[in-house]
Every structure is written in C-alpha cells, then in structure tokens.
C-alpha positions as CSV (number, residue, x, y, z in Angstrom):
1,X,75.1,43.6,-7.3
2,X,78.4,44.5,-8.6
3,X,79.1,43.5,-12.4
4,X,81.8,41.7,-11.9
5,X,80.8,39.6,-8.6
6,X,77.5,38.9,-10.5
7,X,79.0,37.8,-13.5
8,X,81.9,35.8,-12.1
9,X,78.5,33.8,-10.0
10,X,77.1,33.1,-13.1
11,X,79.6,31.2,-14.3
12,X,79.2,29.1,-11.2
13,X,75.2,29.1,-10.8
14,X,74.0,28.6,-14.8
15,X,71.0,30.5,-16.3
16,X,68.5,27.8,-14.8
17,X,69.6,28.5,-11.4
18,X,71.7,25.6,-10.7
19,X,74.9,24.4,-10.0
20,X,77.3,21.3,-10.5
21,X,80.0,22.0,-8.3
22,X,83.1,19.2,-8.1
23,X,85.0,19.2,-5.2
24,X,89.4,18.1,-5.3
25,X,90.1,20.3,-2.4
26,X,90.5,17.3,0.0
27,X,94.4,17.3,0.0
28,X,94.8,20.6,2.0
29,X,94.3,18.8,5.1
30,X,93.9,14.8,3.8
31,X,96.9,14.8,1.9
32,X,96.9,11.7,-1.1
33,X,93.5,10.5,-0.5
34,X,92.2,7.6,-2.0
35,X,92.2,8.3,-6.0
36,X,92.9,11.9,-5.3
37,X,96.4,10.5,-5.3
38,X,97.1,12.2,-9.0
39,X,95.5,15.2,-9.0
40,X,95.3,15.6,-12.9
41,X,94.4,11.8,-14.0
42,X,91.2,12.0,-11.6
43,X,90.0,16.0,-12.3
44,X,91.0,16.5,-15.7
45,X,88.3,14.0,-17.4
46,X,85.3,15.4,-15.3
47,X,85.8,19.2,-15.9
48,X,83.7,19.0,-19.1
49,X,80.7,18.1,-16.8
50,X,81.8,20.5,-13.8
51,X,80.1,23.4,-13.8
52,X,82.7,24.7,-11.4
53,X,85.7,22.7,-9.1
54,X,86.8,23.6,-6.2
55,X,91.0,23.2,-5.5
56,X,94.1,24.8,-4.0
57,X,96.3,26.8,-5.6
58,X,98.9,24.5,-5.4
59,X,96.6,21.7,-7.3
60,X,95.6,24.1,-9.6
61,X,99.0,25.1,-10.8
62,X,100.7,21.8,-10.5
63,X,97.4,19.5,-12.0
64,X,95.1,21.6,-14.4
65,X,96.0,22.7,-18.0
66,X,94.8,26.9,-18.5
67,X,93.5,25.0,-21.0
68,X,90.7,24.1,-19.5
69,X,87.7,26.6,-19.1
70,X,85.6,25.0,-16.5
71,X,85.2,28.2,-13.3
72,X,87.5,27.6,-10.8
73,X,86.4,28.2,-7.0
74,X,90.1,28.1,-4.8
75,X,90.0,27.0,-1.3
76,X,91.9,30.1,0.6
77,X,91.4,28.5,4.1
78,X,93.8,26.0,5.6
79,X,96.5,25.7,8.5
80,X,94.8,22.3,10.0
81,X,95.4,18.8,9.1
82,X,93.6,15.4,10.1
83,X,96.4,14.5,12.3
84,X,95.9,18.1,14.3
85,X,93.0,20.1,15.0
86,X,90.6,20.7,11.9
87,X,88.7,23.4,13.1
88,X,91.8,25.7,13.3
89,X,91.9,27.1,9.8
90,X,92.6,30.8,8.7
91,X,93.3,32.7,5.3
92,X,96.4,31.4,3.6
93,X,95.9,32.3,0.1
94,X,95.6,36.0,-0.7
95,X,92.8,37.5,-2.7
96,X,95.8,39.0,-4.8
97,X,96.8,35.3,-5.8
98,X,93.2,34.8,-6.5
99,X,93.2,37.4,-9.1
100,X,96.1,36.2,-10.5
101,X,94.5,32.7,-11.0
102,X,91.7,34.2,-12.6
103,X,89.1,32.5,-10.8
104,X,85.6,33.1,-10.0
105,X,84.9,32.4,-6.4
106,X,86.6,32.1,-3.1
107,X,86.0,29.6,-0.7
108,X,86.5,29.3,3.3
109,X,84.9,26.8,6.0
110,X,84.0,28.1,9.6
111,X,83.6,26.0,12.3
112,X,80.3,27.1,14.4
113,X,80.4,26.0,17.7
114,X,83.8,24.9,18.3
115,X,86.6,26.4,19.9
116,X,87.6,28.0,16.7
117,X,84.4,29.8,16.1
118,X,85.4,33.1,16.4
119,X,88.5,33.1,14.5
120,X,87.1,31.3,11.2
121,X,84.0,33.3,11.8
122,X,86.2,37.4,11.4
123,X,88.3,35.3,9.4
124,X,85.5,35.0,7.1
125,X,84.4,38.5,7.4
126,X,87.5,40.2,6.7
127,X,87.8,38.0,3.3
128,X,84.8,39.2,2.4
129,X,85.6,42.6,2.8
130,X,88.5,42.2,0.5
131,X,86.7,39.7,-2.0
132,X,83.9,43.0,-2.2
133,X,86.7,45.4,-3.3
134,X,87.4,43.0,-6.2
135,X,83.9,41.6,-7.5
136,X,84.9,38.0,-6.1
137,X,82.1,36.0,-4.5
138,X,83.0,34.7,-1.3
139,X,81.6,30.8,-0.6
140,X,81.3,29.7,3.3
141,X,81.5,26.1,3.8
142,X,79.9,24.8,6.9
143,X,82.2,22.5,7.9
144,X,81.2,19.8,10.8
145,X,84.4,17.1,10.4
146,X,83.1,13.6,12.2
147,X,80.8,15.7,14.9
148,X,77.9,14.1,12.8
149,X,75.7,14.9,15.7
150,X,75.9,18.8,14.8
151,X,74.7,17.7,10.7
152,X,71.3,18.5,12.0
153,X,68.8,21.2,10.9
154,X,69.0,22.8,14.1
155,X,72.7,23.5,14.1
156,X,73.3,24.0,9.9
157,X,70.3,26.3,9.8
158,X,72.4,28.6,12.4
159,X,75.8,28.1,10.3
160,X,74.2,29.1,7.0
161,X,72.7,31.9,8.7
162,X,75.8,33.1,10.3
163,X,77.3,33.1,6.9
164,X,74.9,34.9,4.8
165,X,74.9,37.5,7.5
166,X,78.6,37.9,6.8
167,X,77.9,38.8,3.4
168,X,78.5,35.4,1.9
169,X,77.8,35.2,-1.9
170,X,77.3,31.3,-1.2
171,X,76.8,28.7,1.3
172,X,78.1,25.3,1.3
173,X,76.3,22.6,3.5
174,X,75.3,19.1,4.8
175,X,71.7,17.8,3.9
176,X,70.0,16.5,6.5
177,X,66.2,15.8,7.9
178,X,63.5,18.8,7.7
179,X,66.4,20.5,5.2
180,X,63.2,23.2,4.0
181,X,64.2,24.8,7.4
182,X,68.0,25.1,6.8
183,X,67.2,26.7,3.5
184,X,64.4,28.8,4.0
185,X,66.3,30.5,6.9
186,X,69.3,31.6,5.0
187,X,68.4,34.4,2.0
188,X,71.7,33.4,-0.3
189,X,72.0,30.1,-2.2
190,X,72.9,26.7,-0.9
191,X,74.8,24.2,-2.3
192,X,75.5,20.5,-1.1
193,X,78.8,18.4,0.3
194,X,78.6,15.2,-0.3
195,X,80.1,14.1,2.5
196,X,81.6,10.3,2.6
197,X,81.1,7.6,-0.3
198,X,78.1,6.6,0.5
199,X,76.8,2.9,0.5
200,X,74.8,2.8,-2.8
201,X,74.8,5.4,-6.1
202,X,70.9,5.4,-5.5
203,X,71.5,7.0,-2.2
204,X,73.7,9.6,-3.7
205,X,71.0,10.7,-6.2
206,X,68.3,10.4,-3.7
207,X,70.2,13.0,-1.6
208,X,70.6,15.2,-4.9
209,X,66.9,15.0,-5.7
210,X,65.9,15.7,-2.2
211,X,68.0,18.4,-1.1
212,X,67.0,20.5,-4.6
213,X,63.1,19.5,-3.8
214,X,63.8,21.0,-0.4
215,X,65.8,24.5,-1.7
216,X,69.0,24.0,-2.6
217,X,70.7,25.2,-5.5
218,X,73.1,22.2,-6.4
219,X,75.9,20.3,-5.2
220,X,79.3,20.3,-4.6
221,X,80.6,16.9,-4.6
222,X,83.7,15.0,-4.3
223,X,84.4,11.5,-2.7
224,X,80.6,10.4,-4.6
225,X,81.9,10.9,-7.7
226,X,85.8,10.8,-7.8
227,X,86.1,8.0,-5.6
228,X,83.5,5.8,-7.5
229,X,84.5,2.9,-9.9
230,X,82.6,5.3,-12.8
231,X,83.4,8.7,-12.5
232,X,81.9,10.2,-15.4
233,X,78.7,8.4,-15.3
234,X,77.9,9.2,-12.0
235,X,78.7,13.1,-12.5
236,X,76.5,12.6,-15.7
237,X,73.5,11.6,-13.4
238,X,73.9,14.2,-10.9
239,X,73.7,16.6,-13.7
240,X,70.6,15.4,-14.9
241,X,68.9,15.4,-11.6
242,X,70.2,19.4,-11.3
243,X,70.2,20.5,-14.9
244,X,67.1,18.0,-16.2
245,X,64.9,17.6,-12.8
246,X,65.3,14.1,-13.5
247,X,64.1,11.5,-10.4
248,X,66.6,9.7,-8.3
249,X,65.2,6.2,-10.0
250,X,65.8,8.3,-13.8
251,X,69.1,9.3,-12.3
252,X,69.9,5.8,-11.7
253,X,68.9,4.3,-14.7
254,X,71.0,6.7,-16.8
255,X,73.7,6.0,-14.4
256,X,73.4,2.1,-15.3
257,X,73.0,2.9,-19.0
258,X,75.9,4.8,-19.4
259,X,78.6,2.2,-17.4
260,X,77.1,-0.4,-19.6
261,X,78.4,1.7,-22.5
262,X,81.4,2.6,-20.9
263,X,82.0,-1.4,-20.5
C-alpha cells in the first residue's frame, strides 16, 4: 500500500485496529435535521472523542475551526434530496477540493439494486481511480434509505462485496442478523451506520458490541449520539466498547455514570 493512502487510514483506523467514526453529513440531503440545526454547537464538543467525522465541505468550512485536529472524512457524493429520489447521487466534490481540505478519506454511497445502481456503482469506480493517484482512501457507504427489507445479510454481504471489488479502502454498512457472513465475505474493513435513534441507549451499545464480536472494525455513528439528550457520554461509551472491549451492560453503566456527573 501506498504511503500516503496508508498513513492517511491510520489516522482513521487507530493502532488497535479500531475506529470511532462520527457522522454530521446528514444535511446534504436532510437539510436542518433535528439538532444538526447548528452545525458547530452539536460537532465541535465531540471531536475530542471522534476518531474521525464525516461532513460536507460546505459544513466543514462554514462549522469547524482548522483548529481542530480530529481526521476529516468529506462526503463527495450528493445531487438527491429526501423530497426527490435518494438513490440518484453522483460526484460533486472534486478530489482537488479534497486535497485542499486536507483530509484523510473520501466517502461515497451506492445504491445496489436500485435504478441507480450502475451510475453510483462507475461513479464509485472512477473516484477511486482518482483518490489512487493521490494516496486518498476511498469509503463506500452502503446505503439502503427506508427499504429496510434490503438491511439483510443476503443483500449487504453483496453491497460490501461490490465495493471492495472496486478497490474500496473502506466499507460503510448496516448491522443486521448472521452479520459474520456480511463481514467474512468482504476482505477490506467494515464499519457501522447507526441508522435511526434507536429506542433505548442499551440497544445502541448492544449493536456496537455485536457487530465488533461479529467482524467489524467500528462505527460510524450519527443520530445515536448527536441526537441524544447526552452527547458526550454516549460517544464516551461507544469508545469503550471499540477502544476497551468493554460489554454492552459495562457500556451502559459508564454511560449512566458519567450523565450523573454531567448532572
């Protein structure tokens, strides 16, 4: 591997192997979500405990000090919108702006199986063409949207596949039953989404713990931890299920511990 494309992944993936990934790059097609609203009051606090964060350019420039030296991952794919058709993305940011934002990955989602599958599929291929002549890694993100039918092993293990075929540095993906099959069919890491809020913080570090058990490398998160009422509690948990192999129940007892403190 290429100095520069392995260095710039370990700044993403740390010496253990691991990752905590945050993910702000909702607004590119959800506009103000809920507490995403002000991109610098919500993302600012939590870089310490990132490993990386993925954004736009546009949040990048507008919300984050240079100050700040947490790896930046910037979503180059885009075009769609909840309010049109979400599987019709393409490349809108170049890999020339990348370099100017000095940041260490690359990230764009293909849609497998819809009517979009080709295009976000070369689309892919030819930015990682590019990203090779430059060192950057390239990270494909499965997406699915609200088809939670395709969020099955079956279907993911074929998108991650796809993608590490492509030459993919790293893959981005749903957790979901028999998950050992989705990563031990696809030779580059995986990471995570977290999808939705889900109903309890236990179920959020149950998912962690499980999908790591199972092969992943970490997460990259969003809604589950910006959205909550305790942001940097809950990212503190996550990282000490991925950094510490603590349990889901350890998880949640530091998790409790430390919004006591923050109270």
């Amino acid at each position: 591997m290429d100095w520069g494309l392995s260095n710039r992944l370990s700044r993403i993936i740390k010496s253990d192997g691991r990752t905590v990934m945050l993910a702000v790059d909702h607004g590119y097609f959800q506009g103000p979500t809920f507490r995403l609203e002000n991109p610098k009051k919500t993302i600012e606090p939590l870089l310490p405990y990132a490993d990386a964060f993925m954004l736009t350019r546009g949040a990048l420039r507008s919300s984050i000090s240079p100050k700040f030296d947490t790896p930046v991952v910037l979503r180059v794919s885009g075009g769609n919108s909840i309010v049109g058709t979400l599987e019709n993305e393409e490349i809108i940011t170049s890999m020339k702006e990348a370099l100017r934002l000095n940041v260490s990955a690359v990230a764009f989602s293909i849609y497998v199986g819809s009517e979009y599958e080709h295009q976000t599929l070369t689309c892919l291929a030819k930015l990682i063409d590019e990203a090779q002549d430059y060192g950057m890694p390239v990270i494909a993100v499965t997406a699915v949207g609200k088809e939670l039918e395709k969020r099955e092993a079956r279907y993911l293990a074929l998108c991650c596949r796809i993608a590490a075929e492509l030459g993919t540095s790293i893959v981005k993906t749903y957790y979901c039953d028999d998950f050992e099959k989705v990563t031990g069919g696809c030779p580059v890491p995986i990471v995570i989404a977290g999808g939705p809020k889900l109903e309890t913080d236990f179920d959020v570090f149950k998912l962690v713990y499980e999908a790591l058990e199972k092969g992943a490398v970490g997460v990259d998160m969003g809604r589950n931890i910006w959205q909550h009422d305790y942001p940097i509690p809950m990212i503190k948990a996550i990282r000490a299920i991925v950094h510490e192999n603590a349990t889901a129940k350890e998880a949640n007892e530091l998790f409790n511990k430390l919004k006591k403190e923050k109270k």
